[in-house]
mmCIF file as gemmi writes it, N, C-alpha and C atoms, coordinates in Angstrom:
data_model
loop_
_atom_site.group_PDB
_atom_site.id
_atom_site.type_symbol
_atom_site.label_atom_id
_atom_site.label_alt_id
_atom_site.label_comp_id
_atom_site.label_asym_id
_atom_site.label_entity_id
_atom_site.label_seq_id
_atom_site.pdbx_PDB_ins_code
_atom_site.Cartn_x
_atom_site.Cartn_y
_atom_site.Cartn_z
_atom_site.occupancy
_atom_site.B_iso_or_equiv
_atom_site.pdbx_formal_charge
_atom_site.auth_seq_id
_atom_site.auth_asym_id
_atom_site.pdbx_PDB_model_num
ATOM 1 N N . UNK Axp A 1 ? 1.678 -4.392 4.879 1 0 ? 1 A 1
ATOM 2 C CA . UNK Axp A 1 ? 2.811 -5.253 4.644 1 0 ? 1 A 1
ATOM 3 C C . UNK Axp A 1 ? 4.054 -4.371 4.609 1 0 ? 1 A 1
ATOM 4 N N . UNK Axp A 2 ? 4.951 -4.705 5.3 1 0 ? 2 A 1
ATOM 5 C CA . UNK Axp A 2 ? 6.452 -3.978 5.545 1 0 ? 2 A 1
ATOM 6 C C . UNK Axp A 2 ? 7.738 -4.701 5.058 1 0 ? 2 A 1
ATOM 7 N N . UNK Axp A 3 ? 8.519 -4.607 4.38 1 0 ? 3 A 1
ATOM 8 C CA . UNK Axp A 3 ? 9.326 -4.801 3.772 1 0 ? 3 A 1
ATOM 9 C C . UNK Axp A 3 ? 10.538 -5.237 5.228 1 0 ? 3 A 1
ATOM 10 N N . UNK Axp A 4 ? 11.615 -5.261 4.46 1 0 ? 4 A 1
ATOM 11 C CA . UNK Axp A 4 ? 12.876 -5.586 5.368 1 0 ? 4 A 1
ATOM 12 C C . UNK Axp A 4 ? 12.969 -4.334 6.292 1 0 ? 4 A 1
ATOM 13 N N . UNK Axp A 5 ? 13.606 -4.475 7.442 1 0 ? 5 A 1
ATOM 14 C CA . UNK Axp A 5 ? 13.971 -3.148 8.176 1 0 ? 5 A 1
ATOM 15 C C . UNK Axp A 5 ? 13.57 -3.075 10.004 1 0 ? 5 A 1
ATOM 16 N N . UNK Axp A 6 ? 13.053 -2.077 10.263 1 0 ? 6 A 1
ATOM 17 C CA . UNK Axp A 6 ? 12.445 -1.847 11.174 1 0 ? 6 A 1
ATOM 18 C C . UNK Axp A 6 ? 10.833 -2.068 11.205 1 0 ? 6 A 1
ATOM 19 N N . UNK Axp A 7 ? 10.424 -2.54 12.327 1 0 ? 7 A 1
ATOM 20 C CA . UNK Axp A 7 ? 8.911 -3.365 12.058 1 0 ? 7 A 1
ATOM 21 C C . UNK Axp A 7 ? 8.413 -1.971 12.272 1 0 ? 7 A 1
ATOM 22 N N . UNK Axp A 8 ? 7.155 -1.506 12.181 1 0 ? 8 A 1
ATOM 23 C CA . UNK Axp A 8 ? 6.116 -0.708 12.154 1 0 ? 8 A 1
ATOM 24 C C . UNK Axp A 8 ? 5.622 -0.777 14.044 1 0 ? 8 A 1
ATOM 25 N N . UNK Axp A 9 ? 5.704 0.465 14.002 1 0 ? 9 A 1
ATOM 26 C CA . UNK Axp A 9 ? 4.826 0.508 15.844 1 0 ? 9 A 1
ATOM 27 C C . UNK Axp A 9 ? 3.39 0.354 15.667 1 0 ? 9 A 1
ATOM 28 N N . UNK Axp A 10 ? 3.142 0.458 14.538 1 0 ? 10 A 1
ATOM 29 C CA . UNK Axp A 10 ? 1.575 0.526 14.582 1 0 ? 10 A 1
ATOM 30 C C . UNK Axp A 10 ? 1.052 -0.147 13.285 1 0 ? 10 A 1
ATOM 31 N N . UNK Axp A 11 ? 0.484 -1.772 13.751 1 0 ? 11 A 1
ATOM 32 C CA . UNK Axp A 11 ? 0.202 -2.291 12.903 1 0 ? 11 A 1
ATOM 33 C C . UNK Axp A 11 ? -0.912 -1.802 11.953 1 0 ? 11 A 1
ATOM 34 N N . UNK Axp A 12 ? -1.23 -3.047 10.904 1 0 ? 12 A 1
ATOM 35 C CA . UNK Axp A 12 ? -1.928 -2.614 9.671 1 0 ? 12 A 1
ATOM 36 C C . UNK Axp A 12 ? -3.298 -2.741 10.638 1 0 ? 12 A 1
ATOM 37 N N . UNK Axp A 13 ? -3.831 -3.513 11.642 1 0 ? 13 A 1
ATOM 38 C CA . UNK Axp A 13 ? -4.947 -3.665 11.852 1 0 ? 13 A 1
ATOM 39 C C . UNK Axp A 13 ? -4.985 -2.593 13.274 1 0 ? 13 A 1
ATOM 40 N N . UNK Axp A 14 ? -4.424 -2.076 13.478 1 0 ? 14 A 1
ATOM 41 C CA . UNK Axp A 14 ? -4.592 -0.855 14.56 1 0 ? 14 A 1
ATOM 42 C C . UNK Axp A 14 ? -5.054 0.253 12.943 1 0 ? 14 A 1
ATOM 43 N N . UNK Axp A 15 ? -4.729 0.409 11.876 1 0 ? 15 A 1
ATOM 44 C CA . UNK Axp A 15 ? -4.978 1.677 11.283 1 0 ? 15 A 1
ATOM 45 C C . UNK Axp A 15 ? -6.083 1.276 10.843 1 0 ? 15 A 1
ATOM 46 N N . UNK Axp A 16 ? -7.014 -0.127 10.854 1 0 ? 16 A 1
ATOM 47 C CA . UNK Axp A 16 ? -8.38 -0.687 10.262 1 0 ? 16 A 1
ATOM 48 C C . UNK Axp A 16 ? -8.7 -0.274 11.323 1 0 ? 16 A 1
ATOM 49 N N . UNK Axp A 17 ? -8.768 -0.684 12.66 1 0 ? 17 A 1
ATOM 50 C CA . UNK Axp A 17 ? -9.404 0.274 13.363 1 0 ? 17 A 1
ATOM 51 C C . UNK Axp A 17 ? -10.153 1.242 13.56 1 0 ? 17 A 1
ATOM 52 N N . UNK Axp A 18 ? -9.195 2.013 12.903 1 0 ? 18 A 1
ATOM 53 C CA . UNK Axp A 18 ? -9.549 3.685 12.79 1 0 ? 18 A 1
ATOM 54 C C . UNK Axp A 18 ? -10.688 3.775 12.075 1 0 ? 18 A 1
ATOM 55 N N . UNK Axp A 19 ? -11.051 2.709 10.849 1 0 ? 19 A 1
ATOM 56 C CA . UNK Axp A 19 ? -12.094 3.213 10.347 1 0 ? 19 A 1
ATOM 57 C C . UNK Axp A 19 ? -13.655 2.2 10.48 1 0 ? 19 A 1
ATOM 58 N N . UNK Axp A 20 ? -12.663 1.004 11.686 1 0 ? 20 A 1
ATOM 59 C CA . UNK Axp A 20 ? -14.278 0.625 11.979 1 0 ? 20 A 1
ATOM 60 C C . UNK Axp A 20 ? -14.427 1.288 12.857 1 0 ? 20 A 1
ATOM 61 N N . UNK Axp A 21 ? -13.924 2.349 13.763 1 0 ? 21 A 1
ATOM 62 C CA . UNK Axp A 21 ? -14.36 3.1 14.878 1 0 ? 21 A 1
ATOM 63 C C . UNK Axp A 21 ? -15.076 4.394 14.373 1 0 ? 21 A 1
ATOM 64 N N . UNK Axp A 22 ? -14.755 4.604 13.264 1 0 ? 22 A 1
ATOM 65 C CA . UNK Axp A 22 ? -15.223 5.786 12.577 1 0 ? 22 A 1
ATOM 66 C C . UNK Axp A 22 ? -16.603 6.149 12.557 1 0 ? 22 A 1
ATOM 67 N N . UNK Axp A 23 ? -16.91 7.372 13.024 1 0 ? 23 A 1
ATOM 68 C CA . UNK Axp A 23 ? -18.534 7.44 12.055 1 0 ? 23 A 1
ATOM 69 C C . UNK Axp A 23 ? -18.713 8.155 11.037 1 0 ? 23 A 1
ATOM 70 N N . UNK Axp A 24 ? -17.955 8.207 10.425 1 0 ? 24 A 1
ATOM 71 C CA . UNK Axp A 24 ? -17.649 8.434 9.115 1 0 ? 24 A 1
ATOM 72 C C . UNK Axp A 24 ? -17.346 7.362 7.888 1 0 ? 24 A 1
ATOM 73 N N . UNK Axp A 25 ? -17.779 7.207 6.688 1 0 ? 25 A 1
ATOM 74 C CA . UNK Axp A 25 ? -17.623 6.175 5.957 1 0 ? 25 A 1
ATOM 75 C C . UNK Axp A 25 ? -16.322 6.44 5.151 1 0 ? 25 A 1
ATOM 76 N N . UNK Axp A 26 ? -15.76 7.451 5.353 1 0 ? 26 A 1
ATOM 77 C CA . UNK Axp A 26 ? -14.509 7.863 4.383 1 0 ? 26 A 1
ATOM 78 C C . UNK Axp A 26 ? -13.833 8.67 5.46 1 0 ? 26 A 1
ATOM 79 N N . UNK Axp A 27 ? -12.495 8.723 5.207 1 0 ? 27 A 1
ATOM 80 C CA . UNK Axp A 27 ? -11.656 9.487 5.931 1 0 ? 27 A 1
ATOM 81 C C . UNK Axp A 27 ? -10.524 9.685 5.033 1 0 ? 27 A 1
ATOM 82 N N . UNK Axp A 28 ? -10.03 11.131 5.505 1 0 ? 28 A 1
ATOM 83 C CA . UNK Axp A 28 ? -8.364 11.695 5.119 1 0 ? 28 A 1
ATOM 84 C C . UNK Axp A 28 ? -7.553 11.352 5.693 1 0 ? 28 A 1
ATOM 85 N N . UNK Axp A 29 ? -6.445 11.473 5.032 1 0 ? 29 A 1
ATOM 86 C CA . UNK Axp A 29 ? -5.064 10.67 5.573 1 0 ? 29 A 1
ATOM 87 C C . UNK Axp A 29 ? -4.911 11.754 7.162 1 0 ? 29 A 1
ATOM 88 N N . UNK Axp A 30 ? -5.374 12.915 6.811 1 0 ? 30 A 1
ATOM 89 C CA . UNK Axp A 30 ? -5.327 13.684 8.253 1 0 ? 30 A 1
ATOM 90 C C . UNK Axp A 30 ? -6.283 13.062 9.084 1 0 ? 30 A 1
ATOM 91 N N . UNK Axp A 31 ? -6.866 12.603 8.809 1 0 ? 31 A 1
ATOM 92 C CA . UNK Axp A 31 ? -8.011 12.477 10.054 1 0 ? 31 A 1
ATOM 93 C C . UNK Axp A 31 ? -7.663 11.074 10.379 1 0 ? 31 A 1
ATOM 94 N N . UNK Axp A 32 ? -6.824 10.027 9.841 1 0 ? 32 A 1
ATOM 95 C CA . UNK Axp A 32 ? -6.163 9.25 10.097 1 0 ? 32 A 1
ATOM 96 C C . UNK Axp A 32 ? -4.895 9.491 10.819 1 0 ? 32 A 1
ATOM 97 N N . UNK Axp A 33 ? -4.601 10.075 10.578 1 0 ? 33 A 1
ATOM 98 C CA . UNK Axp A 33 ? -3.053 10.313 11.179 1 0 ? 33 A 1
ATOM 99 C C . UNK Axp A 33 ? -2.97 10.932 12.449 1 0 ? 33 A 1
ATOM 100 N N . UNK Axp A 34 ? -4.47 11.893 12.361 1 0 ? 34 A 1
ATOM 101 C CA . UNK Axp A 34 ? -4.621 12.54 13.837 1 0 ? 34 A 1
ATOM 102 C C . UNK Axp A 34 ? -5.105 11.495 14.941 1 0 ? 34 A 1
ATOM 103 N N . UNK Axp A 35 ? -5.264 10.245 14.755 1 0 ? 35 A 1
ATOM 104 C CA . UNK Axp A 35 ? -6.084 8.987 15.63 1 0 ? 35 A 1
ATOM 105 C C . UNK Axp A 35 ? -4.925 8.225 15.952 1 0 ? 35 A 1
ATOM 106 N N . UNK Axp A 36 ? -3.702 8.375 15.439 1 0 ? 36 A 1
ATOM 107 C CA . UNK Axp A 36 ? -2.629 7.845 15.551 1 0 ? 36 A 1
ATOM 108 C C . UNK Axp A 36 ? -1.398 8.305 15.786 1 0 ? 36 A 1
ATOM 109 N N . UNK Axp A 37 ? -0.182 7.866 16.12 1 0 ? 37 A 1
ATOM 110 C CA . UNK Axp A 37 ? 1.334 8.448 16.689 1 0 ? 37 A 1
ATOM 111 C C . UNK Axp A 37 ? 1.738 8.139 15.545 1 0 ? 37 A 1
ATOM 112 N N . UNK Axp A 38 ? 1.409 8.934 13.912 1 0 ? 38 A 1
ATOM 113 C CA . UNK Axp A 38 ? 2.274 8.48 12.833 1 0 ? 38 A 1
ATOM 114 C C . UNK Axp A 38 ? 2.247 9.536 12.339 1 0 ? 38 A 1
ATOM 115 N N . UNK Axp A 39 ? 3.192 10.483 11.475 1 0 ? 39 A 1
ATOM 116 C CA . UNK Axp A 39 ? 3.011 11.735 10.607 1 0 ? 39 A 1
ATOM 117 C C . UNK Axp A 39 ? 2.502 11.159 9.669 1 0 ? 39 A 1
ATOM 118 N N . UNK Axp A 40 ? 1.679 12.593 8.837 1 0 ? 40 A 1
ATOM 119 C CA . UNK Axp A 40 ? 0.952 12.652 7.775 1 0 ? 40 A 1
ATOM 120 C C . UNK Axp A 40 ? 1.706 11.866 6.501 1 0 ? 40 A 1
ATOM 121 N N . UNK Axp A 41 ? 3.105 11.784 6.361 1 0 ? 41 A 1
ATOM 122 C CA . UNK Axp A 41 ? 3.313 11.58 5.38 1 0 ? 41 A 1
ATOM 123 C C . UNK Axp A 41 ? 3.59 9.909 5.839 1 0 ? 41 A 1
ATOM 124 N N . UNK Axp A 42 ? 4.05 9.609 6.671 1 0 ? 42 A 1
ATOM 125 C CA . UNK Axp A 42 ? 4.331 7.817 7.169 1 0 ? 42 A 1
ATOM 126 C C . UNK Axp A 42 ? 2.351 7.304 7.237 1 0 ? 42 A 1
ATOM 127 N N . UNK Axp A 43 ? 1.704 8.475 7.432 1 0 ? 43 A 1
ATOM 128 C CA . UNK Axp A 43 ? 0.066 7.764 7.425 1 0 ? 43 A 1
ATOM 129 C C . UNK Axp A 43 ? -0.288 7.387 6.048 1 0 ? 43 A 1
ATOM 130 N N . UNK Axp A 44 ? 0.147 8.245 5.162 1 0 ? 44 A 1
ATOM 131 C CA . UNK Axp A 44 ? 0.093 8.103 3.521 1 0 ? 44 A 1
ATOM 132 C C . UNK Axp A 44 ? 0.158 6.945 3.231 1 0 ? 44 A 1
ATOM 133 N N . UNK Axp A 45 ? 2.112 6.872 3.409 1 0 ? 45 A 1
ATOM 134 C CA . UNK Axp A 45 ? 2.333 5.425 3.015 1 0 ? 45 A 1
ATOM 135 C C . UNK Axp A 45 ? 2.095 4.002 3.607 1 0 ? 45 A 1
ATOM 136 N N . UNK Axp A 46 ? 1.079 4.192 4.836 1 0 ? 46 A 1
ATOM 137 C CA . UNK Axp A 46 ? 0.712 2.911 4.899 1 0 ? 46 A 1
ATOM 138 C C . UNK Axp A 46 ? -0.428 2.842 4.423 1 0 ? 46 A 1
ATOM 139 N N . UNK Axp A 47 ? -1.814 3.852 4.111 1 0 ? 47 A 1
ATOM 140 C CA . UNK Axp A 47 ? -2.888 3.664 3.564 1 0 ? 47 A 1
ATOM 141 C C . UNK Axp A 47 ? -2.308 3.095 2.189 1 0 ? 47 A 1
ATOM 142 N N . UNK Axp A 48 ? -1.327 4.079 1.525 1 0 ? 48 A 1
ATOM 143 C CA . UNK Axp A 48 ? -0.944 3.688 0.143 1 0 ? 48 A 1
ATOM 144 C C . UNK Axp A 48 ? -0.69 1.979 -0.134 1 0 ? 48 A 1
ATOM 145 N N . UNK Axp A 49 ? 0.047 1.632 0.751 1 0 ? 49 A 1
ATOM 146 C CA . UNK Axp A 49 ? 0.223 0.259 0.627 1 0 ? 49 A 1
ATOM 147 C C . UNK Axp A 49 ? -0.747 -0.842 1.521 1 0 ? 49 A 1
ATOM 148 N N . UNK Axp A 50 ? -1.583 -0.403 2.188 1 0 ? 50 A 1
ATOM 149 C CA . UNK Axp A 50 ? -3.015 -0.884 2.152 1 0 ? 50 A 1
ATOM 150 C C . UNK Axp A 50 ? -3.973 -1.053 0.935 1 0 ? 50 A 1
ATOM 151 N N . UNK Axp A 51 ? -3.899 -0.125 0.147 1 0 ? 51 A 1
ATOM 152 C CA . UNK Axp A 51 ? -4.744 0.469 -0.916 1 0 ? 51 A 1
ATOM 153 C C . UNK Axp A 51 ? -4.038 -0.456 -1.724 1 0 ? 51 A 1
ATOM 154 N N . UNK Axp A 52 ? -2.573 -0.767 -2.203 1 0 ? 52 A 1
ATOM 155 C CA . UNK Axp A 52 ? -2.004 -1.095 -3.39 1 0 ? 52 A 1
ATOM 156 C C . UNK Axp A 52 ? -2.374 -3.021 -3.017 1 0 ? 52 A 1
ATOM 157 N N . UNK Axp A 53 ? -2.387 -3.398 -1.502 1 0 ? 53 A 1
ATOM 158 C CA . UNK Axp A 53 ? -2.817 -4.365 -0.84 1 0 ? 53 A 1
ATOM 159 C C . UNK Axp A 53 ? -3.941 -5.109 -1.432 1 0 ? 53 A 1
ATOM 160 N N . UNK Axp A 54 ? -5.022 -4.014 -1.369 1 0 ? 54 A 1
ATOM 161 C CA . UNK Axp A 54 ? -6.385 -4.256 -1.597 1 0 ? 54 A 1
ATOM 162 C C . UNK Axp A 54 ? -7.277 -4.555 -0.947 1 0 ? 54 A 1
ATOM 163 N N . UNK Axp A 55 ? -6.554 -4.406 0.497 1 0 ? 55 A 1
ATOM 164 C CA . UNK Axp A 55 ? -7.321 -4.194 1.803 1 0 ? 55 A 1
ATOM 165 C C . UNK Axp A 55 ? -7.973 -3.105 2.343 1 0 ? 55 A 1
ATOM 166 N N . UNK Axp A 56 ? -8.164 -1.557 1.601 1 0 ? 56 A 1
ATOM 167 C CA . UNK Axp A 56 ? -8.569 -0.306 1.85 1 0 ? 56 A 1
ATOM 168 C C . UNK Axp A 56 ? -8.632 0.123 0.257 1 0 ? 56 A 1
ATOM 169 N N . UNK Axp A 57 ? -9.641 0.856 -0.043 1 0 ? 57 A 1
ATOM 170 C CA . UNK Axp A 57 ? -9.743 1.399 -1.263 1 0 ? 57 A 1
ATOM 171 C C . UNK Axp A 57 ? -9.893 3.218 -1.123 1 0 ? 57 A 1
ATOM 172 N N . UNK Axp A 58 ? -9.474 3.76 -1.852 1 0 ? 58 A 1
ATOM 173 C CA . UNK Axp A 58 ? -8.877 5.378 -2.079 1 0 ? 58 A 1
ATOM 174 C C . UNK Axp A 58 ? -9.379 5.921 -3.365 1 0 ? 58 A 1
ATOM 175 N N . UNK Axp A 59 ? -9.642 7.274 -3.433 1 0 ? 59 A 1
ATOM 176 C CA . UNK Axp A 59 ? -10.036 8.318 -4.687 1 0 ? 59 A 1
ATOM 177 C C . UNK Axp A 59 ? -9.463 9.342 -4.495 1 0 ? 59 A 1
ATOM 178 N N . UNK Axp A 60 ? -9.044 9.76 -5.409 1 0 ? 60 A 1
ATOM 179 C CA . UNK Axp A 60 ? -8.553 11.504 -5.691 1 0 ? 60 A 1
ATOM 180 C C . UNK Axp A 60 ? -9.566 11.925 -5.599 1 0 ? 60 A 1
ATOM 181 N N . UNK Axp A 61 ? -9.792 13.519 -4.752 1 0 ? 61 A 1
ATOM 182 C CA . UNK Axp A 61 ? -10.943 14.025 -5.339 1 0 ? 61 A 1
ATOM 183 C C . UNK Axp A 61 ? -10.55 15.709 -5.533 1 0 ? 61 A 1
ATOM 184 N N . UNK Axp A 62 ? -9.338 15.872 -5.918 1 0 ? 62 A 1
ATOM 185 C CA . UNK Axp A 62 ? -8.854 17.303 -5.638 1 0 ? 62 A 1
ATOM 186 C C . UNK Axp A 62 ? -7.581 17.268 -5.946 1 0 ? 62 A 1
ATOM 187 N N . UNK Axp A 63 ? -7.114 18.326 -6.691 1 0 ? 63 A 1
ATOM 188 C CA . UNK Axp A 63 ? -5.8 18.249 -7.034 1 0 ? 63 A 1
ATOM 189 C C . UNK Axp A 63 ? -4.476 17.17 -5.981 1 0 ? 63 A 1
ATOM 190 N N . UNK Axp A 64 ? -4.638 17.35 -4.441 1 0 ? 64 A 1
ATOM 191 C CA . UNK Axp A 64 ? -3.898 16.453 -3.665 1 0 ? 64 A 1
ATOM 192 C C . UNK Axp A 64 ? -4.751 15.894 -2.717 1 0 ? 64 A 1
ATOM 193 N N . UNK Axp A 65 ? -6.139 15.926 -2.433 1 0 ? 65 A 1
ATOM 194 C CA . UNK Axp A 65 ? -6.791 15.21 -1.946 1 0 ? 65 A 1
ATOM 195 C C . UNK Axp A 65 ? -7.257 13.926 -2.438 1 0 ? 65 A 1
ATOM 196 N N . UNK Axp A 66 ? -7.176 13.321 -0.998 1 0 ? 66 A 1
ATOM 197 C CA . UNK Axp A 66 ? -7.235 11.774 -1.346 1 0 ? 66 A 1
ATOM 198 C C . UNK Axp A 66 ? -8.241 11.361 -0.175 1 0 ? 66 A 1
ATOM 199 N N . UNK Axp A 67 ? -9.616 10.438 0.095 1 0 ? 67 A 1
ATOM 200 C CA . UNK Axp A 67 ? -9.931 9.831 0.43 1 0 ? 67 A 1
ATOM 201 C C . UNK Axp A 67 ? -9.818 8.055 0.518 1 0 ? 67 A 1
ATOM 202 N N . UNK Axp A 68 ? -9.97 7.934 1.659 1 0 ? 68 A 1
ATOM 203 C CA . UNK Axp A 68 ? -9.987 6.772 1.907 1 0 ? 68 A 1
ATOM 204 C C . UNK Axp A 68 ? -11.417 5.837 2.837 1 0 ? 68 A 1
ATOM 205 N N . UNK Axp A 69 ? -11.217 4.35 2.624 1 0 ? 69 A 1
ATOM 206 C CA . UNK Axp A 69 ? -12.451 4.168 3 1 0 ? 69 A 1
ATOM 207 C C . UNK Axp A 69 ? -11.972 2.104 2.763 1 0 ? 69 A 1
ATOM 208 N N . UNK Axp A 70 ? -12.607 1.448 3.983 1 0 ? 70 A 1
ATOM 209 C CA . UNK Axp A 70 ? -12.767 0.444 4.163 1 0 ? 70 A 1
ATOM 210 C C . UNK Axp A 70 ? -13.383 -0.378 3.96 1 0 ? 70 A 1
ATOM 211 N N . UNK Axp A 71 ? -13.877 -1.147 2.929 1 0 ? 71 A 1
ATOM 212 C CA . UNK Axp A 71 ? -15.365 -1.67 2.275 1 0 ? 71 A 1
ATOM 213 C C . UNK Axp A 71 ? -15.521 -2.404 3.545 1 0 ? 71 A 1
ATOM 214 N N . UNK Axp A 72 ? -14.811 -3.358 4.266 1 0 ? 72 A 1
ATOM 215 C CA . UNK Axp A 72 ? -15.637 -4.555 5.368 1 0 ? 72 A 1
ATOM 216 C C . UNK Axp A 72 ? -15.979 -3.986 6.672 1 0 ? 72 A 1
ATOM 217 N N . UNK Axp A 73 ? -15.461 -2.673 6.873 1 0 ? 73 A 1
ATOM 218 C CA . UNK Axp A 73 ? -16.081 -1.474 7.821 1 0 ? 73 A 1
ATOM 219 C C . UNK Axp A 73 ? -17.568 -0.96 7.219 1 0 ? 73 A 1
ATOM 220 N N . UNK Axp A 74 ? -17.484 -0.662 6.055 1 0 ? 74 A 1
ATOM 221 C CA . UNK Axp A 74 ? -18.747 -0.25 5.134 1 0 ? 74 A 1
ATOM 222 C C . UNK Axp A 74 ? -19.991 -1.147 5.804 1 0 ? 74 A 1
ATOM 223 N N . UNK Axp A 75 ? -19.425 -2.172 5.083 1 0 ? 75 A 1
ATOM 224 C CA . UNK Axp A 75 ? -20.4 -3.762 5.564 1 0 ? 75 A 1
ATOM 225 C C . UNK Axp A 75 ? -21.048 -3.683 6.164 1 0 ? 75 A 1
ATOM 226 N N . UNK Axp A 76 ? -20.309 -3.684 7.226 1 0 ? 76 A 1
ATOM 227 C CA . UNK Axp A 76 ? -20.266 -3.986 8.613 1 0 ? 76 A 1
ATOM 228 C C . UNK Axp A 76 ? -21.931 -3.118 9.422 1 0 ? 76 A 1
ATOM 229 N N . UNK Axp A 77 ? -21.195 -1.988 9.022 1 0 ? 77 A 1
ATOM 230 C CA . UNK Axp A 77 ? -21.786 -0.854 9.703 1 0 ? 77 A 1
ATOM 231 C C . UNK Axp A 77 ? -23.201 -0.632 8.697 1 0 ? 77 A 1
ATOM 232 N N . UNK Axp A 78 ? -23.213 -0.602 6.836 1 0 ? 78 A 1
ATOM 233 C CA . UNK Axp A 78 ? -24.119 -0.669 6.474 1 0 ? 78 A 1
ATOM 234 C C . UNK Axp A 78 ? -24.958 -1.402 5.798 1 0 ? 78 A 1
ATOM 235 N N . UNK Axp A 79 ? -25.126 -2.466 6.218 1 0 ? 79 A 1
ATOM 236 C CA . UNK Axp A 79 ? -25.936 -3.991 6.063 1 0 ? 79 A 1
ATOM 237 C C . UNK Axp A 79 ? -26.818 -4.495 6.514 1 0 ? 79 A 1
């Protein structure tokens, strides 16, 4: 979800994508950002506001590491 302004080149469901294409069940904002035309820190803030959404869920696991991860990709793939 994007506020007033300039629209986003790359919607919220191009960055879901990324992680039903994944074979990985978790991913970094780098390994997101590298699948996409967005810097690390503009990849942040859209997981962040995915995450705050409640459409993608996230963990610290390291002083600045952050994982991320898609439960209906999860599903999907492990069901």
């Amino acid at each position: 979800m994007s506020g007033p302004g300039r629209q986003p080149s790359i919607t919220d469901d191009k960055i879901l994508v990324v992680f039903r294409t994944s074979s990985d069940p978790f991913l970094t904002t780098k390994e997101v950002s590298d699948q996409l035309e967005l810097g690390r820190r503009g990849t942040y803030d859209r997981l962040t506001n995915l995450a705050d959404d409640g459409r993608i869920k996230r963990k610290k696991v390291g002083e600045s590491a952050v994982i991320w991860w898609f439960p209906a990709a999860l599903k999907e793939k492990y069901s």
